[in-house]
N, C-alpha and C positions, 0 to 999 in steps of 0.2 A: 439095442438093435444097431446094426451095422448099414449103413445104407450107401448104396454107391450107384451114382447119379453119371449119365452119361452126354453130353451136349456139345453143341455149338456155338454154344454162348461164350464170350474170351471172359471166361474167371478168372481174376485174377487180384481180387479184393471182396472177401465174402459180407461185406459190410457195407457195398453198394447198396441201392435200392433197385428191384427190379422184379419181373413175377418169375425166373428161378432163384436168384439169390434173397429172396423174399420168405422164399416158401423153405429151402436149405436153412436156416437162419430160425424156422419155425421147427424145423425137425431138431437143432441142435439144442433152442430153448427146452426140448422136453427130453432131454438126457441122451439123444441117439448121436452117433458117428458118424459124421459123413466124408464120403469119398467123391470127390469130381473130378472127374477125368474130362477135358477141354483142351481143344486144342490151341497151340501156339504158328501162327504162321510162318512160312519161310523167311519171310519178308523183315521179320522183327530179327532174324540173325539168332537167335537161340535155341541151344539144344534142349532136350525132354526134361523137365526140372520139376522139383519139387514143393511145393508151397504151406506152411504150418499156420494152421489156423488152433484155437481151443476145441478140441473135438471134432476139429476138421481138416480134410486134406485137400488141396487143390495140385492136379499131376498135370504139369502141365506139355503136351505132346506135340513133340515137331511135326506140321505135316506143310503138306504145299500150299499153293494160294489157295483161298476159298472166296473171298470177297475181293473187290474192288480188281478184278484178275481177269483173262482170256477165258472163253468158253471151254475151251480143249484145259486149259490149266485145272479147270472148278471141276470140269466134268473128271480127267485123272484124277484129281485129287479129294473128288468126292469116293468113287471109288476103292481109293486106296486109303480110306481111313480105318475098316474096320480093323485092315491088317495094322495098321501102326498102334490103335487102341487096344488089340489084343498082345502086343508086344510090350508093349508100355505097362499094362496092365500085369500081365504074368511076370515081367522084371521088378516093378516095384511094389505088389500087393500080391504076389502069388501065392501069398500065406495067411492072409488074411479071408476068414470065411462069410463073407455078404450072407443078409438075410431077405436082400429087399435089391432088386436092383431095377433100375429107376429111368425111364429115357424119354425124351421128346422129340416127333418129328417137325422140321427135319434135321436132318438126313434118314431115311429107311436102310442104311446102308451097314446097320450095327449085330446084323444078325448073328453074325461068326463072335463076335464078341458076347452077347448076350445066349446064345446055346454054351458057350463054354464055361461062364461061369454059372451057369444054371445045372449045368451037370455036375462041375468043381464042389459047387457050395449046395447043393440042394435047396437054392431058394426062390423064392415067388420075385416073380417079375411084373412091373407096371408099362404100360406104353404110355404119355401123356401124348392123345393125335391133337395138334394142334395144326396138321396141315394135312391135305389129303393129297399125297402127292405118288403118282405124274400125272394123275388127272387132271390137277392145277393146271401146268404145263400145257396140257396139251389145248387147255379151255381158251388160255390167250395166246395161242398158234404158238408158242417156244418148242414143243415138242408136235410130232407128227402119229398122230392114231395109228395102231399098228404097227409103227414104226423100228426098228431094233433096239432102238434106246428106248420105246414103250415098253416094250413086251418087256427086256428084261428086268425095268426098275416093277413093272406090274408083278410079273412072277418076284421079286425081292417083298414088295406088300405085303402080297398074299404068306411068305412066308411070318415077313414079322406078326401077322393077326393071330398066326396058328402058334407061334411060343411065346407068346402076352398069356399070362395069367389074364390079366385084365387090361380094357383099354377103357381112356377115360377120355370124353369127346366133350369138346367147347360148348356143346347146345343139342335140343333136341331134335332138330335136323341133321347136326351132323350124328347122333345115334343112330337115326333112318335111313342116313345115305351108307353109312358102315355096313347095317345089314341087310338093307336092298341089294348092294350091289356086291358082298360077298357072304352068298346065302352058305356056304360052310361054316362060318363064323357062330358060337353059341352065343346065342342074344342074352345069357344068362351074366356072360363076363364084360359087355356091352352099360356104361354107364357116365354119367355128366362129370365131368373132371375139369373147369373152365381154366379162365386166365385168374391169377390171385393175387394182390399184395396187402403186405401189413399196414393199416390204416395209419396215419399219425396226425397229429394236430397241425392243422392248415393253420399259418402262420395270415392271419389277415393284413393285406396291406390299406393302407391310413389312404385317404385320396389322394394326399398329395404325394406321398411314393407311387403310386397309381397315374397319377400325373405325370411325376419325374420321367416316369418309364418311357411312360406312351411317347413322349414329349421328344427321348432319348430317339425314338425308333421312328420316329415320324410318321409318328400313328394319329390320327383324332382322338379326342379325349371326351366329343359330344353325339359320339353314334354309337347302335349296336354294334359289338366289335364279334365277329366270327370267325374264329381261326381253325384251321387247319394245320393241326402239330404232327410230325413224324417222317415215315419212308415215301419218296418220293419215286415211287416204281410201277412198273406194267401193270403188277393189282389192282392198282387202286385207280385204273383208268380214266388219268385225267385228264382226259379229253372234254370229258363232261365237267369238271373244275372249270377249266377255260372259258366255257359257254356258261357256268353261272357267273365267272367275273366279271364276263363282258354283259350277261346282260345284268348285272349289279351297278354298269355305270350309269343305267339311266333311275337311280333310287338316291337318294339325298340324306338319307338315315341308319343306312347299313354298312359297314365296312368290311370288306376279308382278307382277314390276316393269314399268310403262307409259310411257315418255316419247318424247315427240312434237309433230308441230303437224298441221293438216290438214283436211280440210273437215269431217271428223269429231267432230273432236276435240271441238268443243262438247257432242256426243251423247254421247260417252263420260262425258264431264263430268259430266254430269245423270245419268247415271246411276250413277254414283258418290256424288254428293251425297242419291239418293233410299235407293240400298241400303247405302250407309257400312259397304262391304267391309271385315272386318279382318286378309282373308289378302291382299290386296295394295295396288298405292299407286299412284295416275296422276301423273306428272310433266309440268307444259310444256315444252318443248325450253330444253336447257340449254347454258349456252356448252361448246365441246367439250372443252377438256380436263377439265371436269368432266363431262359425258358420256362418255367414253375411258376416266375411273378409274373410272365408274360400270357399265360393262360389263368390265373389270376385275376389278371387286368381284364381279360376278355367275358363275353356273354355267353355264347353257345360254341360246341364245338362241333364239327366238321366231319364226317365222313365219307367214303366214297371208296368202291369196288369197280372192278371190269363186269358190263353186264354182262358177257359169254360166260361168265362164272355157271357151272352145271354141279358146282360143291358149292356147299355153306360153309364162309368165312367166319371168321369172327375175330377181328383188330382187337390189337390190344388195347392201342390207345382209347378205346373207351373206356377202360378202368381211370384215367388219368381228369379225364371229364368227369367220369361220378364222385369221384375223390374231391372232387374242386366243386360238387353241387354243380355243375352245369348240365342244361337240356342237350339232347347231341340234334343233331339233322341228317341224317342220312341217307343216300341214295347210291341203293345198291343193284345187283341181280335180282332176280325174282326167288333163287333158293335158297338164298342166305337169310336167317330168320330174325339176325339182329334187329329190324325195323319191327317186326311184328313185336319182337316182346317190347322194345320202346315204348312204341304207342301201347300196346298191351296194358304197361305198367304203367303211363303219364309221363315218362322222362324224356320223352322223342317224337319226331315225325318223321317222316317216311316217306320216298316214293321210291318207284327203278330210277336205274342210271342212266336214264335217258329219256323222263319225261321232265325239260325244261320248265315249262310250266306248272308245274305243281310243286314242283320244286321251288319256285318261285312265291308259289302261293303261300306252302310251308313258311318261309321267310318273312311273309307277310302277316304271319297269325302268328308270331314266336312277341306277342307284348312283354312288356313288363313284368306285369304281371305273371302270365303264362309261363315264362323264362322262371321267373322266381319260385312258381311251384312245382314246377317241372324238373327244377335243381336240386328243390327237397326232396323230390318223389327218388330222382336218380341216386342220391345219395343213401335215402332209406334201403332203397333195393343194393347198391354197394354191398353195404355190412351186412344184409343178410345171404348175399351171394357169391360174390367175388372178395373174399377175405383169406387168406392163408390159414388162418384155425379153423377155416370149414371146409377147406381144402385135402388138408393135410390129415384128418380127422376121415375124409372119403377115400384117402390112397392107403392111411395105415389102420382101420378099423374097419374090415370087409362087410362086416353086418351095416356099418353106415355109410354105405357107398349114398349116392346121390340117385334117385332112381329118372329112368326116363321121361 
């Protein structure tokens, strides 16, 4: 099978670790083709290029800023991707027949690209929704209800749901919010398609490299340690972070650790340098394998959402916590469902993102003990949920989708 996969992920090494080069990596162990089309920024100075992998292709396409860039920059150049994708595409693959072609939001902006080769090659198309966007948007006020840039990325939606063969949604809330809120949609093509990577064996660190670490980063090495690994952005509304730091200083056994990058993160910054916390520590994003032993080294990880959220989230980095046996703690919106199956399952606890107190509480009931079964429980559920052979198994074998 031919498969040509569409994203905004910069591939550019198909032997990273990560939940699309994870799951690419699992189509190619079972004899398929693949094709990734990704963009290259302006920024990196390089024109449209081609990448050769064993049985796989990575095309790599010029387009404008998309990250760390001006509004008006992200906005054109979101825009203007599909027309570069469908250029790039018919230049160096226009002969090549796809039987499977493959995308995840976001961007929802690939329609032109995906009706063409769907008529070209007569083949079945997958959505992976991993974001419900512009309702995101508009939930933590970046976009305006109504608004011109609503309606038209809403009408671009509504078109991608209607030329998805199938869509495959993080959880079963966001299945319910897919066809609640577009009842044209056949709830028939409607099914669970999460976040995925390939398990590997956790390298255990010895205590005293557990030591070395902590020691390295001026961490304590005699409390719970709770971290907080990844994007540092509007989602994840940390506002409510702040108010558990602060009220973490008056606790003598718990510490939280911060590392990340993000539009945020400057914010966080300041206010670290104003209230010069001494129950916790803010890190900048650190090369990974010292991020890897540095979540490791820690007890429980961290979650947190904007509670205007009116869609069900669902963060990656929880797979990064079940991998490593950790409980998560969570507080998020009320329709994000991640917290229910936590608790649900024994891996987590749970409140909104805005009751301090129970959150609190949470912190307070996460023992030893609790931490240590709650690690194995998270990790049980890992391998039978979030793993790219079961993933991959629900995108290419239609009778074993995942049902709701």
């Amino acid at each position: 099978m031919k498969i040509l996969f569409l994203s905004l992920a910069r591939f550019d090494d198909i032997n990273v670790r990560g939940i699309y080069s994870d799951l690419m990596r699992e189509f190619i162990a079972r004899g398929h083709d693949v094709f990734i089309a990704s963009p290259i920024e302006r920024r990196f100075r390089k024109q449209t290029h081609l990448i050769d992998f064993p049985l796989c292709q990575i095309l790599k396409i010029r387009t404008l800023n998309l990250q760390k860039t001006n509004i008006i920059e992200k906005g054109i150049g979101t825009l203007l991707l599909e027309y570069q994708f469908d250029n790039a595409i018919k230049k160096y693959w226009g002969d090549i027949k796809f039987d499977l072609v493959l995308y995840a939001t976001p961007p929802i902006t690939f329609n032109r690209v995906i009706e063409r080769i769907k008529k070209r090659c007569g083949c079945r198309s997958y959505l992976m929704l991993k974001d419900i966007f512009p309702q995101n948007a508009v939930d933590i006020g970046m976009m305006k209800e109504g608004g011109l840039l609503h309606c038209m990325f809403r009408k671009k939606e509504v078109r991608l749901y209607e030329i998805s063969d199938r869509i495959g949604c993080m959880s079963p809330a966001n299945c319910e919010y897919v066809l609640k809120h577009n009842p044209t949609v056949d709830p028939s093509k409607v099914e669970l398609c999460p976040n995925s990577i390939t398990p590997i064996e956790i390298p255990v660190l010895s205590e005293d490299e557990r030591v070395t670490l902590l020691m390295k980063l001026s961490i304590p090495t005699d409390k719970t340690l709770f971290i907080y690994g990844g994007n540092l952005g509007k989602p994840q509304g940390l506002d409510f972070l702040l108010k558990v730091i602060e009220a973490n200083e008056n606790r003598e056994d718990s510490y939280i650790v911060v590392v990340g990058s993000g539009t945020e993160y400057p914010k966080i910054a300041r206010w670290f340098e104003v209230n010069n916390p001494v129950n916790s520590k803010l890190l900048s994003a650190l090369p990974k394998q010292e991020y890897d032993n540095l979540v490791r080294a820690c007890h429980v990880g961290l979650i947190f959402l904007d509670p205007r959220f009116t869609i069900p989230n669902f963060p990656s980095r929880l797979l990064s916590y079940l991998e490593n046996s950790m409980p998560v703690l969570l507080a998020t919106d009320v329709n994000t469902d991640m917290g229910r199956i936590a608790e649900g399952e024994d891996f987590g606890l749970w409140c909104e993102s805005d009751d301090l107190d129970k959150f609190m509480k949470n912190m307070d009931a996460l023992t030893s003990d609790s931490i240590s079964k709650m690690g194995i429980a998270g990790h049980k559920y890992f391998l039978a949920n979030y793993t790219t052979d079961i993933i991959a198994d629900s995108i290419l074998i239609p009778n074993k989708k995942s049902k709701i």
